[in-house]
C-alpha positions, 0 to 999 in steps of 0.5 A, spaced: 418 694 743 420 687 739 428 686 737 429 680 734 437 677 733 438 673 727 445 669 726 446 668 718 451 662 718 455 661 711 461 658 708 467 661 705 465 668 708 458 667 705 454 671 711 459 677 710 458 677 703 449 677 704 451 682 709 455 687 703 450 686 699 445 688 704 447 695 705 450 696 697 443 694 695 439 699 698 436 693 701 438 695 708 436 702 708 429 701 706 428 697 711 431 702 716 426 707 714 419 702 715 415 704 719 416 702 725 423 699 724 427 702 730 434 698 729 437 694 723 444 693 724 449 688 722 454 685 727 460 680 726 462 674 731 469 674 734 469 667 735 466 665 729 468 669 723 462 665 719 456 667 723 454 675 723 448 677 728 443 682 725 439 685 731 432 688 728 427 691 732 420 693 731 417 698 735 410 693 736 407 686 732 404 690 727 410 694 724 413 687 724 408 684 721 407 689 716 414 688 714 414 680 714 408 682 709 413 686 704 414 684 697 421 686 700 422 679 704 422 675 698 428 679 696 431 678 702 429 671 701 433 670 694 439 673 698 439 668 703 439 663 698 444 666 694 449 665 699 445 658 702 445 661 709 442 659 715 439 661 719 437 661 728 433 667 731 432 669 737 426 674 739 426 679 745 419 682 748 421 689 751 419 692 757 421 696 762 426 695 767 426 702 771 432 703 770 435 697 774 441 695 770 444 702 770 450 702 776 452 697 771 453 701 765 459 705 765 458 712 760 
C-alpha cells in the first residue's frame, strides 16, 4: 500500500473551498472508486486553519500511476490553480508491522 499526504495550503479559506468543491463536483467520488484507490479523505488542521491534509492511498505503484495518467488530474490541476493553493507532500510505503503498535490502541 502507498498512502500519500498532501497539505493544500491557500488564503482566505481557499484550501477549505478546493475541498468543497472537490466532494460537490463529484471529483472526489470518482477517484474514490479508481481501481485501486483505498482511501481519499480530507482533513482540516486544528493549528492552521489555512491548510487541509488529504490522506490518498493506493493499493500498489500501478494503481497511482494509473490515476496520475488520468485525464482527471488535469481537472484536479485546474482546481488547484483556481484556488492558488500550495502544495507538500508526504509519501508512506506500507508494510507490515505484526501487530506491533496494538497495546497502544484503544478500541
Amino acid at each position: 500500500m502507498i498512502t500519500v499526504n498532501l497539505y493544500y495550503t491557500g488564503k482566505n479559506g481557499s484550501a477549505r473551498a478546493f475541498c468543497n468543491e472537490m466532494e460537490s463536483s463529484g471529483t472526489a467520488d470518482e477517484i474514490r472508486s479508481e481501481s485501486g484507490n483505498l482511501r481519499y479523505q480530507y482533513f482540516q488542521s486544528l493549528s492552521d486553519p489555512e491548510t487541509v491534509l488529504l490522506i490518498d492511498s493506493w493499493r500498489d505503484q500501478a494503481a497511482l500511476d494509473a490515476h496520475h495518467a488520468s485525464p482527471m488530474m488535469a481537472r484536479i490541476a485546474a482546481l488547484r490553480e483556481k484556488y492558488d493553493l500550495h502544495m507538500t507532500v508526504e509519501r508512506f510505503i506500507g508494510a507490515s508491522d505484526n501487530g506491533a503498535d496494538e497495546r497502544f490502541i484503544r478500541r
